[in-house]
C-alpha positions in Angstrom: 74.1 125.9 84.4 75.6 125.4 87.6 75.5 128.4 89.8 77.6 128.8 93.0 75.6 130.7 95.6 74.6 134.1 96.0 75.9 136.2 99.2 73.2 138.4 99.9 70.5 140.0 98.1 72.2 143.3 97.6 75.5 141.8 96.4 74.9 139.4 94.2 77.9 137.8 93.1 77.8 133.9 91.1 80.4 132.3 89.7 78.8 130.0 86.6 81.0 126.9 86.4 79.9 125.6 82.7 80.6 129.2 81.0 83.7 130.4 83.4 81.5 133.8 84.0 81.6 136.2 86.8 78.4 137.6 87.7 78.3 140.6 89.7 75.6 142.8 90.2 74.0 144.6 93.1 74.9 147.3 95.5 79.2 147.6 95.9 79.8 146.5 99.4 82.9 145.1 101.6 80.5 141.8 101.3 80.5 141.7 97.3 84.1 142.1 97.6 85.0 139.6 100.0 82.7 137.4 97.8 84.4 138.1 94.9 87.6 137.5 96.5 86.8 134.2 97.2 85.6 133.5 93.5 88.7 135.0 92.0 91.5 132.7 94.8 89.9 130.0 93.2 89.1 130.4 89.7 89.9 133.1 86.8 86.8 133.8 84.9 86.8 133.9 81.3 84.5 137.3 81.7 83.3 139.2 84.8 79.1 140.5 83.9 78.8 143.5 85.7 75.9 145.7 86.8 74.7 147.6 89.5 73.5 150.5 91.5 77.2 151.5 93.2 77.4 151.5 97.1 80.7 152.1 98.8 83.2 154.3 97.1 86.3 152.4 99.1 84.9 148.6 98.4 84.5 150.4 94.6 88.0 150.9 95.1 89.0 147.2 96.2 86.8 145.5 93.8 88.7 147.7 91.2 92.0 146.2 92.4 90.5 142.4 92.5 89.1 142.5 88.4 92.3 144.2 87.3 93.1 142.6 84.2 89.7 141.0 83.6 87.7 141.3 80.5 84.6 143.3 81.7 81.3 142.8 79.9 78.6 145.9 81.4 75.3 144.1 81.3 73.2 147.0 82.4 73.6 150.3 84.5 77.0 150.2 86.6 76.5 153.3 88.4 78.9 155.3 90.7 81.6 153.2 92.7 80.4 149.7 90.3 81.8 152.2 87.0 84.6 153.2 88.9 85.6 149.5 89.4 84.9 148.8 85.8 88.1 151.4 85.1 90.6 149.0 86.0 89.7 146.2 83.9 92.1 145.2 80.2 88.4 145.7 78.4 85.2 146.7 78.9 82.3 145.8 76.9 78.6 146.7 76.8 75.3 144.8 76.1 72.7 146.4 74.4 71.9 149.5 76.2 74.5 148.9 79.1 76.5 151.9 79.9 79.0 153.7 83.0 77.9 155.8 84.6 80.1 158.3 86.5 79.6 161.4 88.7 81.1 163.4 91.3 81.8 163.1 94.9 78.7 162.3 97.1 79.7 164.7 99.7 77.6 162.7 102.9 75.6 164.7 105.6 78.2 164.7 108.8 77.5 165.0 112.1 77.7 167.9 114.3 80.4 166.6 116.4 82.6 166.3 113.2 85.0 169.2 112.9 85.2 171.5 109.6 89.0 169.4 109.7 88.3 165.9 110.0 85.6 166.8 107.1 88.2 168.3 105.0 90.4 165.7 105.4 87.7 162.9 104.7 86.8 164.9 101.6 90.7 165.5 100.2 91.4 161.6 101.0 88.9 160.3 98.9 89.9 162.5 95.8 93.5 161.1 96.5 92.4 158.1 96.9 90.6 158.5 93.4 93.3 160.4 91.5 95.8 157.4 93.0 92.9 154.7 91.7 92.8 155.9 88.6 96.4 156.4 87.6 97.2 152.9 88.9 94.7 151.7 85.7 96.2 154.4 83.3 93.6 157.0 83.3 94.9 160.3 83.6 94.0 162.3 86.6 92.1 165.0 84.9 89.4 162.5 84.3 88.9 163.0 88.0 89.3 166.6 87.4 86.5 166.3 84.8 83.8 164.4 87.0 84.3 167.2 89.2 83.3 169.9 86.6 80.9 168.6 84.9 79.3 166.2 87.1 77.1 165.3 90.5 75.3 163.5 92.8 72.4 163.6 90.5 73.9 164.4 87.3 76.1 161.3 85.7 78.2 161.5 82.8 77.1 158.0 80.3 79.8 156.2 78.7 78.7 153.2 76.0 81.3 152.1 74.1 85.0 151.1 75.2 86.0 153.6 72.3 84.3 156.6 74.4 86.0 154.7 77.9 89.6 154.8 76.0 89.2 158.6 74.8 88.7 159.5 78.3 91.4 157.5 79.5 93.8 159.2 76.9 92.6 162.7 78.1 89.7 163.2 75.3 86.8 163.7 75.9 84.3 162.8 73.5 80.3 164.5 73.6 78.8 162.3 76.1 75.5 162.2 77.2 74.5 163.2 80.7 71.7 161.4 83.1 69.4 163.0 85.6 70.0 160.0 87.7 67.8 161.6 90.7 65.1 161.3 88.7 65.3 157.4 87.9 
């Protein structure tokens, strides 16, 4: 197997020449997407592994935009802004116990010099910026709606299968199970 390598330890992303696999797993950072930037200019992966513990909503975001169209195989927990990425792939398929997992804002402490404004307005632009995401790669925005309801920080809604991913992209929304991710 010959393994290109690694940026850093958190973002771990390896592009395997013999099987034409992208390996992504780690925290999601502007790092793991420049690296995987840099994979994808100069090759197209057959599949894109995916895992890991989420990280930056707006890298989430990019790395969303770079694997559009990709065949994503879930190889584990993709958690938070690694799940949201996973939305904008053609497939998504899961290993074993693999699974999205999906939650809620993450509303950060602020500082005290921050105004109640520039709060609100940090707050609104990243559900735009979600409900814009999301659209884009043909979820409906009440899916957004529905993380907001029934999820949180610490309480993540499970998906398995690509038929449970494609019900809630069609605005269905099958009986999913729900982690206690807070306490993992």
């Amino acid at each position: 197997m010959t393994l290109l390598p690694a940026a850093k330890a958190e973002a771990r992303v390896t592009f395997d020449l013999d099987s034409n696999v992208l390996w992504i797993d780690g925290s999601t950072s502007t790092e793991s997407w420049r690296r995987i930037k840099e994979v994808l200019d100069e090759n197209k992966p057959k599949y894109i592994m995916m895992e890991g513990p989420g990280g930056s909503f707006y890298a989430g975001l990019a790395i969303g935009d770079l694997i559009k169209g990709y065949h994503v195989v879930i190889t584990g927990k993709c958690v938070s802004s690694c799940a949201i990425s996973a939305m904008s792939a053609s497939e998504v398929s899961f290993l074993n116990e693999a699974a999205l997992l999906f939650h809620g804002p993450f509303i950060p402490t602020v500082p005290i010099t921050v105004t109640l404004e520039e709060y609100s307005s940090f707050i609104v632009g990243g559900w735009i910026d979600l409900v814009v995401y999301m659209n884009k790669n043909g979820v409906s925005p009440s899916f957004v709606r529905f993380l907001s309801s029934n999820t949180s920080t610490c309480k993540l809604a499970v998906v398995q299968t690509q038929e449970e991913l494609d019900m809630l992209k069609e605005d269905k929304y099958p009986n999913l199970t729900y982690a206690d991710y807070c306490q993992q």
